[in-house]
C-alpha positions in Angstrom: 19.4 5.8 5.7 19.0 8.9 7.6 16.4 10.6 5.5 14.4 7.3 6.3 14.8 8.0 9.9 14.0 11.6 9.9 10.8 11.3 7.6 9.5 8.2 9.6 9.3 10.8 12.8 8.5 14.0 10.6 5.8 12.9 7.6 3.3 14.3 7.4 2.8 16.3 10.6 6.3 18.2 10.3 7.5 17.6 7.1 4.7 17.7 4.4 6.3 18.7 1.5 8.7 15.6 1.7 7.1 13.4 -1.3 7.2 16.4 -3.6 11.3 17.4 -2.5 12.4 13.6 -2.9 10.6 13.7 -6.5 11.0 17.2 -8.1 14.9 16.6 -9.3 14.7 13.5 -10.0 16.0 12.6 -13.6 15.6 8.8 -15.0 18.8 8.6 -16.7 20.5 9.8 -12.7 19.3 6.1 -11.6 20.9 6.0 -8.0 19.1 9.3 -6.6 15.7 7.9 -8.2 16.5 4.6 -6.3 17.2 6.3 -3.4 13.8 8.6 -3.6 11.8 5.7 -4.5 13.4 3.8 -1.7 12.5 6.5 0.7 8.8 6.6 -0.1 8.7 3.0 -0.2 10.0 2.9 3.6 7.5 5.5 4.3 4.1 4.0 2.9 4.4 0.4 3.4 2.8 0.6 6.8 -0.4 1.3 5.2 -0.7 -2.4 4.3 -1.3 -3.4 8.0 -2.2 0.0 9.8 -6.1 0.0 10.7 -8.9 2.2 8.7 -8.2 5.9 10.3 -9.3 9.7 9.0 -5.4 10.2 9.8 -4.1 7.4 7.6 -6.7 8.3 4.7 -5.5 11.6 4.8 -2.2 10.6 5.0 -2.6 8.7 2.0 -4.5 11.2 0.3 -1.0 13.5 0.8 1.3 10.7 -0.9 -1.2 10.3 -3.6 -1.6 14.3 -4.4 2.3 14.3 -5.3 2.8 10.7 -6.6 -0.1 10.4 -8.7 1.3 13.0 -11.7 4.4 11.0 -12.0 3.8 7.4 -11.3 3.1 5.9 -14.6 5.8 8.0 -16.4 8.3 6.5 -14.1 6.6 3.2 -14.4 7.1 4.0 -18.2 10.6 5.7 -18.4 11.9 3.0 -15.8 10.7 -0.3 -17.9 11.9 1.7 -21.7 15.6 3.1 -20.3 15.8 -0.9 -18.4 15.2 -2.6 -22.3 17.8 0.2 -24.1 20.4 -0.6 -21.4 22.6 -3.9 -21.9 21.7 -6.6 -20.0 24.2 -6.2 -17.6 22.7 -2.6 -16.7 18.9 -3.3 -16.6 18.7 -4.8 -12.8 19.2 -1.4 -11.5 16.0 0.3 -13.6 14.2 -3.0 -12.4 15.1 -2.1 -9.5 13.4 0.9 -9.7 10.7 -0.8 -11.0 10.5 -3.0 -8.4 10.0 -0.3 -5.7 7.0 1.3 -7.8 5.5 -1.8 -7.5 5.7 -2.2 -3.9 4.9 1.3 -3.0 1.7 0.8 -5.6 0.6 -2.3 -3.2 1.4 -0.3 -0.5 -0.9 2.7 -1.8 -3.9 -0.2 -3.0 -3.9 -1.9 0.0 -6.7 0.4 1.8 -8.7 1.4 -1.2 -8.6 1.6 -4.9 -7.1 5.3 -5.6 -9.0 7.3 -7.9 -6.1 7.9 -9.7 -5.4 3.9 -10.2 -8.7 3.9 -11.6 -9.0 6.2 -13.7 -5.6 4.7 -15.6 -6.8 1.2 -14.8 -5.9 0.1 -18.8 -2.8 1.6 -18.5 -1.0 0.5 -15.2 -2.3 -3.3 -16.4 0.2 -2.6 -19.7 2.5 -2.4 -17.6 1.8 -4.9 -15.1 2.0 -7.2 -17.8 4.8 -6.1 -19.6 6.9 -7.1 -16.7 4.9 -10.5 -16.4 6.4 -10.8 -19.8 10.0 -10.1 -19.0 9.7 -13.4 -17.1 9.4 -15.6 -20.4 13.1 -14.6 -21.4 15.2 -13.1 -18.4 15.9 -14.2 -14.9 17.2 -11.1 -12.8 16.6 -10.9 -8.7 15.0 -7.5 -8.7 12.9 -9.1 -12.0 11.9 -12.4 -10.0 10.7 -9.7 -7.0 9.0 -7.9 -9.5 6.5 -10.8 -10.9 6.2 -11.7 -7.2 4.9 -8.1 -6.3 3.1 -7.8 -9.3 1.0 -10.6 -8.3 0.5 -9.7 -5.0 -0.9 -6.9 -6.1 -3.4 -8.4 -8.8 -4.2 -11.3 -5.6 -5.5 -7.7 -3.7 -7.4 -6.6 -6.6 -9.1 -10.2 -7.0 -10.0 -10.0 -3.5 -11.3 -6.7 -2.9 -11.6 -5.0 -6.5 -12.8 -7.3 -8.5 -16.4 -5.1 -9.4 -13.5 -2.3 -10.5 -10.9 -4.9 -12.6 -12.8 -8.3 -13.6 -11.8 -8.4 -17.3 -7.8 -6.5 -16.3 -7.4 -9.2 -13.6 -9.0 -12.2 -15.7 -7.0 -11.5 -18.4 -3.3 -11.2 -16.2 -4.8 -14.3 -14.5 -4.5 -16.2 -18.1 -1.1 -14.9 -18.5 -0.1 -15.6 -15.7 -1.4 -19.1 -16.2 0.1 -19.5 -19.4 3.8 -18.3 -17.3 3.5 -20.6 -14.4 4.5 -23.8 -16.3 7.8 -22.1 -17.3 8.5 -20.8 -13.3 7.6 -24.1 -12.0 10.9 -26.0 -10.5 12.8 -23.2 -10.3 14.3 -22.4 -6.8 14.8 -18.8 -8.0 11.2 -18.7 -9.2 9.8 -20.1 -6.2 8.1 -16.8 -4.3 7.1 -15.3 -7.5 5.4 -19.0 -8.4 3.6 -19.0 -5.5 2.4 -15.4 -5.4 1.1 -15.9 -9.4 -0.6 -19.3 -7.9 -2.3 -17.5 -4.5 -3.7 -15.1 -7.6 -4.9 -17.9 -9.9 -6.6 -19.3 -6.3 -8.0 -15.8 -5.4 -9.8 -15.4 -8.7 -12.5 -17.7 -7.9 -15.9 -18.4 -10.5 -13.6 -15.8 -13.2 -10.4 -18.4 -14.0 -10.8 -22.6 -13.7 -7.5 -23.9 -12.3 -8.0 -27.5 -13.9 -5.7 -26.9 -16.7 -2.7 -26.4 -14.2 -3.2 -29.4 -11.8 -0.8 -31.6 -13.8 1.6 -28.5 -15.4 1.9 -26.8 -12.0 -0.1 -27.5 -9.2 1.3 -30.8 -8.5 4.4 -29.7 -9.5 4.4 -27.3 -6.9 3.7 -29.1 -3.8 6.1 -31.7 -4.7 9.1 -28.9 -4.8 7.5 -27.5 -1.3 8.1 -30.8 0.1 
């Protein structure tokens, strides 16, 4: 898209006030401009995962965060209730939206725990498991790239904020655990299984992976072969 384009050359130097234009109209129940804000910032802040430690990135990141953070967990919220009133056939588009909250969270984590995530820590693991749970009775593409995301981000937490989220991640870990036996040996499930296993392996002395050798472990490598 063109927006994408223009705000790749223009944020922040030129163009500061982007974040906060793309977000002030938005309206839930208008889900295609939301997906097309949320896709915008997502285009914009996934760089941070692989750019190296700079004053100009933190501050960069800092600027995202100062417009994002008022709003994140009630789109997270509004996103995941308007998905479960809408029939089935219309929830992949609010999971869709989900979906890209998710990946511009990881995007956001990936250089250091936000204050903001933080100090809502309880709240974005609600709903980090309530999609998790999604998986036990629906199979949607945006919902499989949701659990896969999801875990991504709880395998960055295990690695490099576990002193901040020990009893959140142990506790996703086990619910995840308790999930993977269902996801196992099914093609569609496959990059969300193995980014919920990479978690389970990244959680070290805090989850024993014993219990899943037979039930998915094995399991696994034989449908990798």
């Amino acid at each position: 898209e063109a927006i994408v384009l223009i705000a790749q050359q223009d944020f922040p130097a030129a163009w500061p006030t982007l974040i906060d234009e793309l977000l002030a109209p938005l309206r839930l129940e208008e889900i295609q401009p939301c997906l097309h804000a949320l896709r915008t910032v997502h285009h914009l802040t996934r760089r941070y995962r692989v750019e190296f430690r700079s004053d100009d990135l933190f501050r960069e990141i800092n600027l995202v965060l100062q417009s994002l953070s008022p709003c994140l967990l009630e789109l997270y919220r509004g996103l995941l209730q308007l998905a479960e009133l809408r029939p089935a056939a219309q929830r992949t588009q609010y999971w869709r939206g989900v979906l890209l909250l998710d990946k511009i969270l990881l995007s956001l984590c990936s250089q250091d725990l936000p204050a903001h995530v933080e100090d809502h820590l309880a709240e974005y693991y609600r709903l980090w498991q309530a999609q998790l749970a999604l998986a036990e009775s629906a199979t949607d593409e945006n919902l499989v790239k949701m659990v896969a995301v999801v875990g991504d981000i709880q395998t960055l937490f295990a690695r490099r904020y576990q002193e901040d989220a020990s009893a959140q991640i142990e506790a996703f870990a086990g619910q995840a655990a308790a999930l993977l036996p269902r996801l196992v040996g099914q093609s569609e499930w496959e990059r969300a299984s193995a980014s919920l296993l990479t978690l389970l392996s990244s959680c070290g002395k805090t989850f024993d992976p014993a219990p899943l050798i037979g039930t998915v472990i094995m399991p696994s490598l034989r449908l990798s072969e």
